[in-house]
ZAPAVEX-714559 format. One record per residue (C-alpha): residue in three letters; z, y, x. Coordinates in steps of 0.25 Angstrom, whole numbers, padded with zeros to 4 digits, always signed. Each point is the difference from the previous one (the first is absolute). Layout:
N
ALAZYX;...
// end
This chain:
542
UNK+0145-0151+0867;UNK+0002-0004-0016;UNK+0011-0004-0005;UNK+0000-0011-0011;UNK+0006-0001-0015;UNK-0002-0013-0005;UNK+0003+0002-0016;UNK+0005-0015-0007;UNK+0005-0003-0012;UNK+0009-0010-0008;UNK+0004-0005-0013;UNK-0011+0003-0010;UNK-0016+0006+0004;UNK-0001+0014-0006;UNK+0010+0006+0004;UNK-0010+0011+0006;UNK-0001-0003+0015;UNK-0015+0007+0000;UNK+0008+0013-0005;UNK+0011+0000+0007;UNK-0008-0002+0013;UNK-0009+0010-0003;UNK+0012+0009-0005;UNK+0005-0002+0014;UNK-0011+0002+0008;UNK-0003+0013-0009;UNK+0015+0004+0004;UNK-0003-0001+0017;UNK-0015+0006-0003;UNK+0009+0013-0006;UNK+0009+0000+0011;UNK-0014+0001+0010;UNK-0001-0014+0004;UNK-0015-0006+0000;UNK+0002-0014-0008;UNK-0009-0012-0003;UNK+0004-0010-0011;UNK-0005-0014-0001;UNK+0003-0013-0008;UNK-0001-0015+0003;UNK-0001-0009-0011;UNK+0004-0014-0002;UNK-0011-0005-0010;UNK-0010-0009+0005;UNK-0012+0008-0005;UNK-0009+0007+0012;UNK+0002+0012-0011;UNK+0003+0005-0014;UNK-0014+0001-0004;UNK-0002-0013-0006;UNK+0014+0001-0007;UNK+0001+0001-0016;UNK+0005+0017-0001;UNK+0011-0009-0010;UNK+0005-0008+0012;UNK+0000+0012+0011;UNK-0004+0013-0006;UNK-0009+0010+0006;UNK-0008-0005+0012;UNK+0001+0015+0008;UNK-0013+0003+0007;UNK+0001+0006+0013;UNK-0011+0009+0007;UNK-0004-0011+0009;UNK-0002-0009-0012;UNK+0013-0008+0000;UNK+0004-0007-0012;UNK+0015+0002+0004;UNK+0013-0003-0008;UNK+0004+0015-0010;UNK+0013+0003+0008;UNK-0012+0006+0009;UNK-0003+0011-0011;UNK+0016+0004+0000;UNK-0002+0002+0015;UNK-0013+0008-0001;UNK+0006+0007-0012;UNK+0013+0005+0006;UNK-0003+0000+0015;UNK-0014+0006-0003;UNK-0006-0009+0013;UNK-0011-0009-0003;UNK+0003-0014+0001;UNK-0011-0009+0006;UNK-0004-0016+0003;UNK+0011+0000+0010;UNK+0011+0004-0010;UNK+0002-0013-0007;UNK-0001-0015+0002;UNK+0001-0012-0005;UNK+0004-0014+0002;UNK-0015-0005-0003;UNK-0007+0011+0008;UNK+0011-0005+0012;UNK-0003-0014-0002;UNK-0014+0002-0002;UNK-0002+0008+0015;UNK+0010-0009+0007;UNK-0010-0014-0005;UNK-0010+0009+0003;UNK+0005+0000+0014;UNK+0004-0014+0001;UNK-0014-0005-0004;UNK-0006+0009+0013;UNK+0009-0007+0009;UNK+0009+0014+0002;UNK+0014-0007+0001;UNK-0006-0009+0012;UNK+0004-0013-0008;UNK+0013+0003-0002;UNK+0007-0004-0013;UNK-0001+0011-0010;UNK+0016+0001-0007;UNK+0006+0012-0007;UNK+0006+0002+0010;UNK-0004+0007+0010;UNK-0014+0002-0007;UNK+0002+0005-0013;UNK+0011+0008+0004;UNK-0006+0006+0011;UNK-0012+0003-0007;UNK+0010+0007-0010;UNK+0006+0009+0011;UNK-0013+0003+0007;UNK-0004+0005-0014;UNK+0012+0007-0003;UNK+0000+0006+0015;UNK-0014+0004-0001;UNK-0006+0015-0001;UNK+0014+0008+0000;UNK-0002+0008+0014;UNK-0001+0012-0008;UNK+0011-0002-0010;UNK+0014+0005-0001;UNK+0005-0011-0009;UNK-0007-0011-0006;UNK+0006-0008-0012;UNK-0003-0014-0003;UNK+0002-0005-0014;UNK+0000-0016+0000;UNK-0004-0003-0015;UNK+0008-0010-0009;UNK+0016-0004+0002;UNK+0006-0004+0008;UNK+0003-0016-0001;UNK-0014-0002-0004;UNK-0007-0010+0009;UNK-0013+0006+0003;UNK+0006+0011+0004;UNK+0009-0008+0012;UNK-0011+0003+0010;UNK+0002+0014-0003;UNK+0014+0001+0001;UNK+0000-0008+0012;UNK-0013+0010+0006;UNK+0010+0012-0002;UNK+0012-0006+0006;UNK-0006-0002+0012;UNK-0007+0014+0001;UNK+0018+0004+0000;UNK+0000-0007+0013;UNK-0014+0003+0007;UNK+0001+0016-0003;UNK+0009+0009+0008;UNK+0014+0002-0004;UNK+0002+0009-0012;UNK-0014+0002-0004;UNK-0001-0011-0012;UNK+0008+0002-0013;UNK+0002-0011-0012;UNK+0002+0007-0014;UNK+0002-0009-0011;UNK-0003+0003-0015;UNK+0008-0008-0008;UNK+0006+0001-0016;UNK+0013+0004-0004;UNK+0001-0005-0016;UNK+0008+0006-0011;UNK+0006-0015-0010;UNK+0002+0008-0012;UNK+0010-0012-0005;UNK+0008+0003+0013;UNK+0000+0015+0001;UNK-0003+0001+0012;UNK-0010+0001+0012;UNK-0001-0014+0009;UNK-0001+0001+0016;UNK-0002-0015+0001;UNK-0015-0001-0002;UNK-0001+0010+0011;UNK+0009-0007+0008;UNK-0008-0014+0000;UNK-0011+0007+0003;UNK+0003+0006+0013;UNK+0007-0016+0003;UNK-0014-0004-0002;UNK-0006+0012+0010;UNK+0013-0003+0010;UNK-0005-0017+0001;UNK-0011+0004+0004;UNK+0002+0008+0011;UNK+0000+0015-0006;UNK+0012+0008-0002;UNK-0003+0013-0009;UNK+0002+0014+0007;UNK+0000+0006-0015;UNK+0000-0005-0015;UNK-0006+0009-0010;UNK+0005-0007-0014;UNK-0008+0004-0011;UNK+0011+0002-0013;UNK-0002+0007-0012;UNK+0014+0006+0000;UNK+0007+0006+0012;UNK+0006-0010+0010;UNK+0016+0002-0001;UNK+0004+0003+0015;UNK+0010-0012-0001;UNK-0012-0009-0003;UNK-0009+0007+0012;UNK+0010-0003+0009;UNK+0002-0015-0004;UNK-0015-0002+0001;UNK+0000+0008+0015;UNK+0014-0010+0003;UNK-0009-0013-0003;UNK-0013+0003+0005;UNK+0005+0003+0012;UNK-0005+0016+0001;UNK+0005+0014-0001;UNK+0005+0004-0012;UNK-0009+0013+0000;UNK-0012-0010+0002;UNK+0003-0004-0013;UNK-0011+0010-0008;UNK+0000-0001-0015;UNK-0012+0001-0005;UNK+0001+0004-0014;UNK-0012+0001-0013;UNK-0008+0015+0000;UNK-0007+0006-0011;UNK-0012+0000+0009;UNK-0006-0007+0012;UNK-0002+0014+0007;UNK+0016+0001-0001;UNK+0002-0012+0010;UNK+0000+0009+0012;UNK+0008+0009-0004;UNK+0010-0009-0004;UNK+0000-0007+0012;UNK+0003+0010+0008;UNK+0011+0005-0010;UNK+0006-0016+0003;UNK-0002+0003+0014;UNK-0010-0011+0003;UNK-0010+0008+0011;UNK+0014+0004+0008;UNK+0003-0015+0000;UNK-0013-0004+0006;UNK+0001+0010+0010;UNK+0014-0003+0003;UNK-0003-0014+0002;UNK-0010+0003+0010;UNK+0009+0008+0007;UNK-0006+0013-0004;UNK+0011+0010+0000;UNK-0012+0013+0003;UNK-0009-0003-0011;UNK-0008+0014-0004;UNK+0003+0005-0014;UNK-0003-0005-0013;UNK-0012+0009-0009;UNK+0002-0007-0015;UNK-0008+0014-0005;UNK-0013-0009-0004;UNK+0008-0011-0008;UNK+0010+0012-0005;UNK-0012+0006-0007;UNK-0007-0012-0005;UNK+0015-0004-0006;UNK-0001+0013-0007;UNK-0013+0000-0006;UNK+0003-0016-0005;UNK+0013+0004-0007;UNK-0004+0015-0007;UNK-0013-0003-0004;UNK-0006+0011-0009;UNK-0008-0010-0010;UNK-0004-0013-0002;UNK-0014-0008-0002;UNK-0002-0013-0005;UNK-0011-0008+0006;UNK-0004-0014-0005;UNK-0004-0010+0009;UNK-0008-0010-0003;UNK+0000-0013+0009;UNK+0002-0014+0000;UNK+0012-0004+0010;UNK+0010+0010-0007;UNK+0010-0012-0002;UNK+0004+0003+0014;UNK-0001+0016+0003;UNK+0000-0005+0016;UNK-0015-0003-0003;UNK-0002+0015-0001;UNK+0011+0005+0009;UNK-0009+0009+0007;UNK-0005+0005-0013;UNK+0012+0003-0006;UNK+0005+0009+0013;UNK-0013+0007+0000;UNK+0000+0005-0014;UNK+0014+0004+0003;UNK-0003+0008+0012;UNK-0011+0006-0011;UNK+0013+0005-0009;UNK+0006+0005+0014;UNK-0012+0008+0003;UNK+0000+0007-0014;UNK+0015-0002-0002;UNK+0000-0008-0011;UNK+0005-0013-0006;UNK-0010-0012-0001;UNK+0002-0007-0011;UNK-0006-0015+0000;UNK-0006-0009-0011;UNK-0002-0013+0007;UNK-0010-0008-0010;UNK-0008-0013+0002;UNK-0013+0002-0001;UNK-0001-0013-0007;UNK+0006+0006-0014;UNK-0012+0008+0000;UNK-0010-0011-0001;UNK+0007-0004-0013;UNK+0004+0014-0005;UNK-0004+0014-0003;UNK+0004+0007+0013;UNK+0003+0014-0008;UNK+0015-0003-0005;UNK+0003-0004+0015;UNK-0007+0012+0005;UNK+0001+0011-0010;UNK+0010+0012+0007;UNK-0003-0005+0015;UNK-0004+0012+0009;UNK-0007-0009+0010;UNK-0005-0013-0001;UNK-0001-0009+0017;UNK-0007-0014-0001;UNK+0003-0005+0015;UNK-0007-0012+0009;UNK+0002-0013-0005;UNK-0011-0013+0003;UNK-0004-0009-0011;UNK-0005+0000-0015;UNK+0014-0001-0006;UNK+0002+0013-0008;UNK-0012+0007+0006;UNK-0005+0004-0015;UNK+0014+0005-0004;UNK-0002+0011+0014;UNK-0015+0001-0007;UNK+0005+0005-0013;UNK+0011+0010+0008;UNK-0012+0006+0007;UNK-0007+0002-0013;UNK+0012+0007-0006;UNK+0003+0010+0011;UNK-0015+0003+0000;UNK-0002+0003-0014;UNK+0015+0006-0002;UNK-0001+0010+0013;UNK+0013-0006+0005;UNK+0001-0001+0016;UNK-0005-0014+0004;UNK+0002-0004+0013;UNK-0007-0012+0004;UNK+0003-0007+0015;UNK-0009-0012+0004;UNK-0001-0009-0011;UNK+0003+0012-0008;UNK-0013+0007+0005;UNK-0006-0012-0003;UNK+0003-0003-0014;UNK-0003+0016-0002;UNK-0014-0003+0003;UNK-0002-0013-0008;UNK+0006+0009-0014;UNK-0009+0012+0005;UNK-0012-0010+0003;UNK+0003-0008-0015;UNK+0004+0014-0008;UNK-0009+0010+0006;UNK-0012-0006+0008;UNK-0003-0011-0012;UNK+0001-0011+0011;UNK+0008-0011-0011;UNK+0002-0010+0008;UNK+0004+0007+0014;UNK+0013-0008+0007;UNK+0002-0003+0015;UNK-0003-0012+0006;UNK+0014-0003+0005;UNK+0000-0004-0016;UNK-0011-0011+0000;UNK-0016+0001-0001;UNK-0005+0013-0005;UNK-0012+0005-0002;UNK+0006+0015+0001;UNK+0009-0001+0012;UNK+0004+0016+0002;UNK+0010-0007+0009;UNK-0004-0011+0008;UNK+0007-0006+0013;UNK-0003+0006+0014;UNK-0007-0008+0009;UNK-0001+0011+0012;UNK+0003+0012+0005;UNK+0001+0010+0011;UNK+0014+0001+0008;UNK-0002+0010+0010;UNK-0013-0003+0008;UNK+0003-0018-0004;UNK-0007-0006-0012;UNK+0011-0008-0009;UNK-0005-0012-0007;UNK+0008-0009-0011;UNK-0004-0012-0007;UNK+0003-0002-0013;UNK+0004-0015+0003;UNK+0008+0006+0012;UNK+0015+0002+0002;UNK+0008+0008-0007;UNK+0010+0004+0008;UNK-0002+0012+0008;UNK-0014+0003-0005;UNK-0002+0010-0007;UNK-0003+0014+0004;UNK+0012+0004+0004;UNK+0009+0012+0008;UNK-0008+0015+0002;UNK-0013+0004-0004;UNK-0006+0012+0001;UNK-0007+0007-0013;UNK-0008+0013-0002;UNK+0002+0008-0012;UNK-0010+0007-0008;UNK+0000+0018+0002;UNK+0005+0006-0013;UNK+0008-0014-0007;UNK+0012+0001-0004;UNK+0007-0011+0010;UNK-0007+0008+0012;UNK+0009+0013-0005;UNK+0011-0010-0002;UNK+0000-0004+0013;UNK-0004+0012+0007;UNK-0011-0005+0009;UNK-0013-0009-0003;UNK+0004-0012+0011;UNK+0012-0008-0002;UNK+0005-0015+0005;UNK+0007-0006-0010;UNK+0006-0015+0000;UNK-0008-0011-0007;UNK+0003-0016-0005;UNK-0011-0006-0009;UNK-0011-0007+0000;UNK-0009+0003-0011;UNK-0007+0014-0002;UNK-0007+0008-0011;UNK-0016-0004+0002;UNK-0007+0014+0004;UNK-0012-0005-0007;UNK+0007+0004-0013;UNK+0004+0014+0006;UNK-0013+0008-0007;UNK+0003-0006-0013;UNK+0014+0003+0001;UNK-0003+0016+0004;UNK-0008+0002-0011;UNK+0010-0001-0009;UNK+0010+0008+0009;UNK+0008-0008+0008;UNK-0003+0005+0014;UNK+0002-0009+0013;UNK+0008+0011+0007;UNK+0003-0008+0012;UNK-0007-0011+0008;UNK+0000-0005+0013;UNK-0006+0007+0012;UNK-0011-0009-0001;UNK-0002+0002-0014;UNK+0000-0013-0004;UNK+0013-0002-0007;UNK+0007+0007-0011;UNK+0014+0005+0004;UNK+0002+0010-0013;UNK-0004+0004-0013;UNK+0004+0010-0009;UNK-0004+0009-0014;UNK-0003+0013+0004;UNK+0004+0004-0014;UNK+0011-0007-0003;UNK+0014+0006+0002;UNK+0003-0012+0012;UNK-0007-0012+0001;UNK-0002-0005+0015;UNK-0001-0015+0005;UNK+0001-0004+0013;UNK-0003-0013+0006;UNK+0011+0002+0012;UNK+0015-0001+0000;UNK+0004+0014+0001;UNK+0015-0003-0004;UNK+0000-0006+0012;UNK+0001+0012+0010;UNK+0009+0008-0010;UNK+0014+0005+0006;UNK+0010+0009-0010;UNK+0000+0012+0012;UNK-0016-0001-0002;UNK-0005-0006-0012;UNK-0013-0004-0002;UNK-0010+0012-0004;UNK-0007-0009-0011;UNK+0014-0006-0005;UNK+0006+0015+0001;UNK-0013+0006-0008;UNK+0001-0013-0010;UNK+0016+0005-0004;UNK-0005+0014+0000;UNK-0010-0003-0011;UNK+0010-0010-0008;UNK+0009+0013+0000;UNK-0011+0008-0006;UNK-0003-0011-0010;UNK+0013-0001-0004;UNK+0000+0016-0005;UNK-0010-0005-0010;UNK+0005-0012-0005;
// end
């Protein structure tokens, strides 16, 4: 039977919650335990999708083709299990299955009340799918105090009761802050927080306090006196050099024996840290550094490409080197000359992005990495926008643009109205919704004998993740060969462009899939691992 972890957290949001849970269940994975990690979100959106990238950051898609919360990717990333539909909720997807039910006559006329409905719903969801599962970890998103949250709290309170003795534990993330003025670390936050957690029915097994200076003992034990909890379940959780260091320095602060103490686990198997030990190493004695530029037009908040930015970092792990990055809006390039920005870059990544907003800016990064010879990377919109410059600059086709833009009478991109998933026929509107209707999760491709991503990946079929709704138009594929961009990857069908790429050119691949989404720092992506491999090389001619 699974024993549950329900992962909270108090005094301020981004503390780490999505880390530290996935830390932890990284911790029991290396200790042999089969773990699943899940999150329940308090927002009344049925999902991320249709959420500004300023407001929430990344939408992480899953295989299945959820548009889930990011805290999924740190799972994925450190636990190395593919999360799936089942892994996240919301309060809008909740809501939106529990009216659906009422307007079927399922409740047999009763009157539908957060409690017992919502609540149940949220412990049949919780409860759901675990047979196979050693541990399964439940991360309930926001703080705690906030009032669409209550429901959540109040689900996981009565899950204490309903499941057998000793097999549900309560870990609560909280902050520990430094007052410069004062000198000193302050408990009081933390102990509010847990006040707040206790009216509400849930007593904390373990506080993990985020500080960016060690706990003095005296102050661990206050906190353990007030929150009414053994000092050693006070676990300081203290600011690493890297991400990939978490597990490590959990297990140093002795969270995973905590968690299992608390479950009354005193034969748990041993602990093999070898793979974390190793990434540690190469992350801290890298044996050069690249600079890579990337291009997009969300980088006032870097959450927008979280994914992103791990992958490029699991590039510098796999050829143990540095990965510098140059953030730069896209925009600046519609006004000025892109060279000064990008003169000395050994790679150049333009990344997924909807709208017209700064698209030219990632038009004019693609022409310079074409003319210049410097690595260019393009994912989605980046593949896009690659084939707009090379229909413009090479083909003679001035006025080609996308449809997603406005009317065109060139649309090299144009927006999806159909296509195969599986053996099913998907349709869109482009008056439909948008939430939820793109193409979205695994798609397979088949890659062209002899290309260069087909080396790259070692094989010529690959399922990779996807979330768009526009495409490159394959009318405009022959003119775009001739004058050597080849269409090196399309669906099995043949239909749709999944890659390009210059066969002459030192690096220069677009994809229209997402494929930072399905790279993990013990194994990176081939394409994001070849793309840091050629930045190295670039950067031994620069």
């Amino acid at each position: 039977m699974a024993r549950y972890i329900f992962i909270t957290g108090g005094v301020v949001s981004s503390l780490g919650k999505g880390l530290a849970s996935a830390a932890l269940g990284a911790l029991l994975q290396a200790r042999g335990y089969s773990v699943r990690l899940r999150k329940l979100d308090p927002y009344l959106n049925v999902d991320p999708g249709t959420m500004s990238p300023y407001q929430h950051g990344e939408v992480y898609v899953t295989d299945d083709g959820a548009e889930t919360d990011l805290d999924l990717g740190h799972y994925e990333r450190f636990t190395g299990r593919s999360a799936n539909q089942q892994d996240n909720i919301t309060t809008g997807r909740l809501y939106q299955d529990i009216i659906a039910k009422e307007r079927r006559g399922d409740y047999l006329g009763a009157t539908v009340q957060v409690i017992p409905h919502v609540t149940d719903a949220l412990k049949e969801f919780v409860l759901d799918g675990n047979e196979d599962y050693d541990f399964v970890l439940c991360e309930i998103g926001g703080t705690v105090g906030d009032i669409e949250g209550l429901p959540f709290f109040e689900a996981i309170r009565q899950l204490g009761n309903d499941l057998p003795r000793g097999s549900c534990v309560y870990l609560h993330l909280t902050l520990i802050p430094f007052i410069p003025s004062a000198g000193e670390l302050k408990t009081k936050p933390t102990q509010h927080s847990v006040k707040e957690l206790r009216s509400i029915g849930i007593q904390p097994d373990i506080l993990l306090c985020r500080a960016d200076r060690e706990i003095p003992e005296n102050e661990r034990r206050k906190i353990a006196l007030f929150c009414n909890v053994r000092p050693s379940a006070v676990v300081q959780a203290l600011d690493v050099a890297s991400i990939y260091d978490v597990p490590l320095a959990y297990h140093e602060e002795g969270l995973d024996n905590e968690v299992l103490a608390a479950f009354g686990i005193e034969d748990a198997p041993g602990l093999d840290l070898t793979r974390w030990q190793n990434i540690s190493e190469r992350i801290a004695n890298p044996e050069g550094e690249v600079k890579i530029a990337v291009v997009g037009k969300y980088t006032g908040l870097l959450d927008a490409y979280k994914s992103l930015n791990e992958a490029l970092s699991h590039g510098g792990i796999a050829n143990r080197v540095k990965v510098n990055l140059e953030w730069i809006e896209s925009e600046i390039f519609e006004a000025e000359d892109p060279s000064p920005y990008l003169e000395g870059v050994h790679g150049i990544l333009v990344p997924g992005g909807f709208g017209e907003r700064g698209a030219e800016g990632k038009i004019k990064a693609a022409t310079f990495a074409r003319e210049r010879d410097v690595p260019y990377f393009g994912i989605c919109f980046g593949m896009q926008m690659a084939c707009i410059e090379a229909a413009r600059n090479l083909a003679g086709i001035e006025n080609a643009s996308s449809t997603e833009f406005g009317e065109t009478d060139e649309p090299v991109v144009g927006l999806m109205t159909e296509w195969m998933r599986g053996n099913e026929l998907e349709q869109r509107k482009a008056t439909g919704d948008l939430g939820g209707t793109m193409r979205l999760g695994a798609y397979e491709a088949t890659l062209s004998e002899g290309s260069r991503v087909a080396a790259i990946y070692g094989d010529t079929h690959i399922s990779e993740r996807h979330r768009h709704r526009f495409e490159v138009n394959t009318g405009y594929r022959d003119r775009l060969e001739a004058v050597g961009m080849r269409f090196s990857g399309l669906s099995p069908d043949g239909l749709l462009p999944e890659i390009v790429e210059y066969p002459d050119h030192s690096w220069f691949i677009g994809v229209q899939y997402h494929p930072e989404l399905k790279s993990k720092p013990f194994e990176p992506h081939p394409l994001f691992a070849s793309f840091i491999a050629a930045a190295v090389e670039q950067s031994r001619l620069v």
